[in-house]
Structures are given as structure tokens and as C-alpha cells.
Residue frames as a rotation matrix with the C-alpha (Angstrom) as fourth column:
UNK 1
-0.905 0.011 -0.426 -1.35
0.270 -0.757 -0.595 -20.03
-0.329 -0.653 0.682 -25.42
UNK 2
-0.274 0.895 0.352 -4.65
0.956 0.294 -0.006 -18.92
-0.109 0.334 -0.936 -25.67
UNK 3
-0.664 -0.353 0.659 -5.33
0.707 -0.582 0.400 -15.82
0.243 0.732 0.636 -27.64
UNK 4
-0.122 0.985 -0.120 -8.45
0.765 0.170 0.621 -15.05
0.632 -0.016 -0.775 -26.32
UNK 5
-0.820 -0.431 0.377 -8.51
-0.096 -0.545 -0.833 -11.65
0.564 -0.719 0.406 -24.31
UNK 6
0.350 0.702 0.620 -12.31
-0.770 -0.162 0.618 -12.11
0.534 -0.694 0.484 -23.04
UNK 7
0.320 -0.468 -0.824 -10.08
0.456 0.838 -0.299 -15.64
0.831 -0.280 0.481 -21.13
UNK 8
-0.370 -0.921 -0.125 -7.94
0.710 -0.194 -0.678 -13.32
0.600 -0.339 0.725 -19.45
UNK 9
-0.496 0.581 0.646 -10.25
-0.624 -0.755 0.200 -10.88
0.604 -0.304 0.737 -18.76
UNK 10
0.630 0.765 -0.136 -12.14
-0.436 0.493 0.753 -14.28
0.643 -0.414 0.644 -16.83
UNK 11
0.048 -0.520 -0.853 -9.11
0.706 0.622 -0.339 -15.32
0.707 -0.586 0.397 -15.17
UNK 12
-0.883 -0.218 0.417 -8.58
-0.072 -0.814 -0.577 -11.54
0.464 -0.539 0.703 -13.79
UNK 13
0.095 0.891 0.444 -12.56
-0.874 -0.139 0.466 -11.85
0.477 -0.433 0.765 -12.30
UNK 14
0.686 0.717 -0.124 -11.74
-0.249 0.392 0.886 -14.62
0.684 -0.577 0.447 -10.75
UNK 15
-0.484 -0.815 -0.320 -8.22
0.564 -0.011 -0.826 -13.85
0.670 -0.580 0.464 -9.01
UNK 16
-0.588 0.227 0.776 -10.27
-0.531 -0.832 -0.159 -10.64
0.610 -0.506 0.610 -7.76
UNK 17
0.604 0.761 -0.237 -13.25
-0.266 0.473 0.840 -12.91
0.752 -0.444 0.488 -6.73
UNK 18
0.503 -0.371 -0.781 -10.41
0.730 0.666 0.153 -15.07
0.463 -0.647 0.606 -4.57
UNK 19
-0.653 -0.560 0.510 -9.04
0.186 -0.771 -0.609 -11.82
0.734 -0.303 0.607 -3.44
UNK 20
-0.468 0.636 0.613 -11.62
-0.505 -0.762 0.404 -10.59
0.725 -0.120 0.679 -2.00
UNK 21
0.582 0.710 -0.395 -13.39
-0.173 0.583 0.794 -13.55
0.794 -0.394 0.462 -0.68
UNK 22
0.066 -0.926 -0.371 -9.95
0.586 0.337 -0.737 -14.41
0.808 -0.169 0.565 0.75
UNK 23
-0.835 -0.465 0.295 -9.46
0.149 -0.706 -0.693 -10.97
0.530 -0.534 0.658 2.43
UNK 24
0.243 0.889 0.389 -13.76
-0.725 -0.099 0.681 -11.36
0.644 -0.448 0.620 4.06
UNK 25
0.715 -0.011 -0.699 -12.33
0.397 0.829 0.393 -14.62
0.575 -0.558 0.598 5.74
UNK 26
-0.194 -0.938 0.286 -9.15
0.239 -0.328 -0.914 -12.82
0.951 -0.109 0.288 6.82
UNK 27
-0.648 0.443 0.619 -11.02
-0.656 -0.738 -0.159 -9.90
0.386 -0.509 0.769 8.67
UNK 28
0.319 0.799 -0.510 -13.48
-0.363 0.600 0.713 -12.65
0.875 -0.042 0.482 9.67
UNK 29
0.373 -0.646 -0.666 -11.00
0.834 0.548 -0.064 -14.95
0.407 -0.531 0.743 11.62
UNK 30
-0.682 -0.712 0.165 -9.29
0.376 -0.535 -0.756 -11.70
0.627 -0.454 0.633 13.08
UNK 31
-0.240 0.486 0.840 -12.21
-0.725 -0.665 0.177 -10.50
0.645 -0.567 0.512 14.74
UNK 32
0.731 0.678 -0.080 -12.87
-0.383 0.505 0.774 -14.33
0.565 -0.535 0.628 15.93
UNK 33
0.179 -0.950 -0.256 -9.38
0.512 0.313 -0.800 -14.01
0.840 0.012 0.543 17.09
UNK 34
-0.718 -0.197 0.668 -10.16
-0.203 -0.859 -0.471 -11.34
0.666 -0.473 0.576 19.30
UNK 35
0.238 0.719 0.653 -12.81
-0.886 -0.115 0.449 -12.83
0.398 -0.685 0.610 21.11
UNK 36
0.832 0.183 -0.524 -11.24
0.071 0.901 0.427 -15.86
0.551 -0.393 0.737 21.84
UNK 37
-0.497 -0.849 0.178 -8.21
0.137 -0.280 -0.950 -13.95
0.857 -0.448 0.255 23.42
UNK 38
-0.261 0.366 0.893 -10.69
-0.611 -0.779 0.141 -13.02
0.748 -0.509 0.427 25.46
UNK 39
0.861 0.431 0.269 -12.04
-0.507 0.691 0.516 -15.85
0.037 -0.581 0.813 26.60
UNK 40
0.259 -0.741 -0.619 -8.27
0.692 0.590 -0.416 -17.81
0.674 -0.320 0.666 27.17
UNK 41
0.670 -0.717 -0.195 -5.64
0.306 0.026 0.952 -17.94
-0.677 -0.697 0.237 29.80
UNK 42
0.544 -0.724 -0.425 -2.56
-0.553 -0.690 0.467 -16.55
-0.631 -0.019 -0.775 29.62
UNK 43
-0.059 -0.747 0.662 -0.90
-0.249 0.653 0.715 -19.86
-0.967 -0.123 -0.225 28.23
UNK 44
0.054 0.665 0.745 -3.67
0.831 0.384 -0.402 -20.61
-0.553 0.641 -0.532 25.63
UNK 45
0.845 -0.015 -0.535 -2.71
-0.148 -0.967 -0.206 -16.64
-0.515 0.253 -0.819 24.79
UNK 46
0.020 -0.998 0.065 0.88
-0.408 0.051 0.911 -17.48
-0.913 -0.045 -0.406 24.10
UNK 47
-0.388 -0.127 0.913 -0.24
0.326 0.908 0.265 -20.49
-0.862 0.400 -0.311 21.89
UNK 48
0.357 0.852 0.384 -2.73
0.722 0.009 -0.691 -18.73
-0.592 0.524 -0.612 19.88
UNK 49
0.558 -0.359 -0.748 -1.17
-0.651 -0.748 -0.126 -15.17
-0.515 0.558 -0.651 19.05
UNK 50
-0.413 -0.841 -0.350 1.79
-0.595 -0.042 0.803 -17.44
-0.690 0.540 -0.483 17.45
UNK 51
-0.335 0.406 0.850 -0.75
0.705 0.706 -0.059 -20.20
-0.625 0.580 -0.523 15.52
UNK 52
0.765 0.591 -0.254 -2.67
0.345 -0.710 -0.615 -16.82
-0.543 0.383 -0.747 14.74
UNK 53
0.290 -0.755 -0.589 0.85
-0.496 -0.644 0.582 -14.65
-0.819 0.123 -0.561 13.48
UNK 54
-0.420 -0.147 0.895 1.42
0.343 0.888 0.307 -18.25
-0.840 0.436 -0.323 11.25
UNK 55
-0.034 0.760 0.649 -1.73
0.831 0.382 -0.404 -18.43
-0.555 0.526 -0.644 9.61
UNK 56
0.897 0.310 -0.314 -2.32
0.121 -0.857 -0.501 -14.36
-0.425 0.411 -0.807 8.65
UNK 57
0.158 -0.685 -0.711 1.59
-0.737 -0.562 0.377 -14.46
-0.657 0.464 -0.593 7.03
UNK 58
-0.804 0.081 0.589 0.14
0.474 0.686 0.552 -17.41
-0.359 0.723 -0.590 4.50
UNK 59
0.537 0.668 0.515 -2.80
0.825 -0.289 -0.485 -15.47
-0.176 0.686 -0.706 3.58
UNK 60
0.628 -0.092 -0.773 -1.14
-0.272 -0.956 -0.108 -12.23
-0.729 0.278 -0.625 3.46
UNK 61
-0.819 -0.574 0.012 2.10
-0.150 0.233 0.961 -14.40
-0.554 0.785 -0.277 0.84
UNK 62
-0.319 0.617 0.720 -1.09
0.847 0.526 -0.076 -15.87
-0.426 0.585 -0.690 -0.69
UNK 63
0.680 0.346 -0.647 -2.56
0.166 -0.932 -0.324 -12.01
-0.714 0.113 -0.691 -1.05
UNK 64
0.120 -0.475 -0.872 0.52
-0.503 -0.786 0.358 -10.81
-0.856 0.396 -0.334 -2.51
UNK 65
-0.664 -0.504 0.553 0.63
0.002 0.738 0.675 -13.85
-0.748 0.449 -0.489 -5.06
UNK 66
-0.013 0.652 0.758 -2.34
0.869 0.382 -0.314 -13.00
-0.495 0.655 -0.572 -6.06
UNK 67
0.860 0.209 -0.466 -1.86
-0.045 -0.878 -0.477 -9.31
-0.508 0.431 -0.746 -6.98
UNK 68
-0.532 -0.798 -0.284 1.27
-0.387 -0.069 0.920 -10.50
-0.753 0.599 -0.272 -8.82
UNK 69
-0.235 0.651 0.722 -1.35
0.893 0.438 -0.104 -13.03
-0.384 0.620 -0.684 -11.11
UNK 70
0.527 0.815 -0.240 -3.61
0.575 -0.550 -0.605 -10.19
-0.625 0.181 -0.759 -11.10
UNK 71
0.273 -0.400 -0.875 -0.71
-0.447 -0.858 0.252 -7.66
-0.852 0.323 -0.413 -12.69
UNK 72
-0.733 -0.527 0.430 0.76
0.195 0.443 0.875 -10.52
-0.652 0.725 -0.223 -14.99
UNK 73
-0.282 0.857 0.430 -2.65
0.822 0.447 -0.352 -10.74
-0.494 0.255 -0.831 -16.52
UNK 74
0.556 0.720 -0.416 -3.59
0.349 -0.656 -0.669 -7.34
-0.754 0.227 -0.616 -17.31
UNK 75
0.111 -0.212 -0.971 -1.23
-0.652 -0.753 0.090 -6.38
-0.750 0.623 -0.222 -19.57
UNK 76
-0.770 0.250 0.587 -2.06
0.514 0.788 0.339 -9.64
-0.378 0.563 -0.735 -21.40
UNK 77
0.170 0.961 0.219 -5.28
0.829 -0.019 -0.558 -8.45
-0.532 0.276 -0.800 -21.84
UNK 78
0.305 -0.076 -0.949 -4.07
0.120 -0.986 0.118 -5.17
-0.945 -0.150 -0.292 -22.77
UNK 79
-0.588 -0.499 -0.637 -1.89
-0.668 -0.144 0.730 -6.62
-0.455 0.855 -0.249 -25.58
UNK 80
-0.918 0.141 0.370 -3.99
0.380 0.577 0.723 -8.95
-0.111 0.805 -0.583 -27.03
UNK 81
0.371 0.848 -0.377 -7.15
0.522 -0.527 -0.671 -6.15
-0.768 0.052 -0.639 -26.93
UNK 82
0.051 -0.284 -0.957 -4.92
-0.491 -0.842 0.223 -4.15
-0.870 0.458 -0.183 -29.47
């Protein structure tokens, strides 16, 4: 195990980093989700909302995985700052 709290402290900056970036692509893709409803048929509507409904409940499990990392982590740092 590595003892090191300024580690932990570098793993926690870069869960946040993939958070974050993660959650700009989200909000990306949902807005380019919304203009391409627009521009489909009804059928191509059908196909998309459920490919779309897919895709945003793997980033949102992927979201919550990371804020479980993100919690394991801090009170690492916490105890090995003391």
C-alpha cells in the first residue's frame, strides 16, 4: 500500500478531472441529442431515445462509481495526513 498521502491526494485530482470531463461530454451529447430529434422521423425517434436512455444510464453508473472512488479516497488521505 502506498503510504504516501500527496498519491491519494493525485488520485482524488484525477477522479475529479474524469468527473468532470465525463459530465462536459454528457451535457454535450444531450444537447446533440436534441437536435438530432429534431431532424429524425418518428421511427429513427423510437430508435434513438432508447440507444440515447442506454448510453446516459452507463455514464450516470460510471458517475456514481466515481463518487464512490472519490469518497473511498478521502478519508485515506485524511488518515494518513494525521
Amino acid at each position: 500500500m502506498n503510504d504516501d498521502p500527496s498519491s491519494g491526494s493525485r488520485q482524488r485530482a484525477t477522479l475529479i478531472l474524469y468527473k468532470s470531463s465525463l459530465k462536459e461530454k454528457l451535457d454535450v451529447i444531450q444537447e446533440l441529442d436534441k437536435e438530432i430529434l429534431d431532424l429524425s422521423t418518428k421511427e429513427e425517434i423510437v430508435s434513438e431515445i432508447e440507444e440515447t436512455e442506454q448510453f446516459c444510464s452507463h455514464v450516470e453508473l460510471v458517475l456514481a462509481r466515481l463518487d464512490e472512488a472519490l469518497a473511498a479516497i478521502v478519508p485515506k488521505i485524511e488518515t494518513l495526513k494525521s
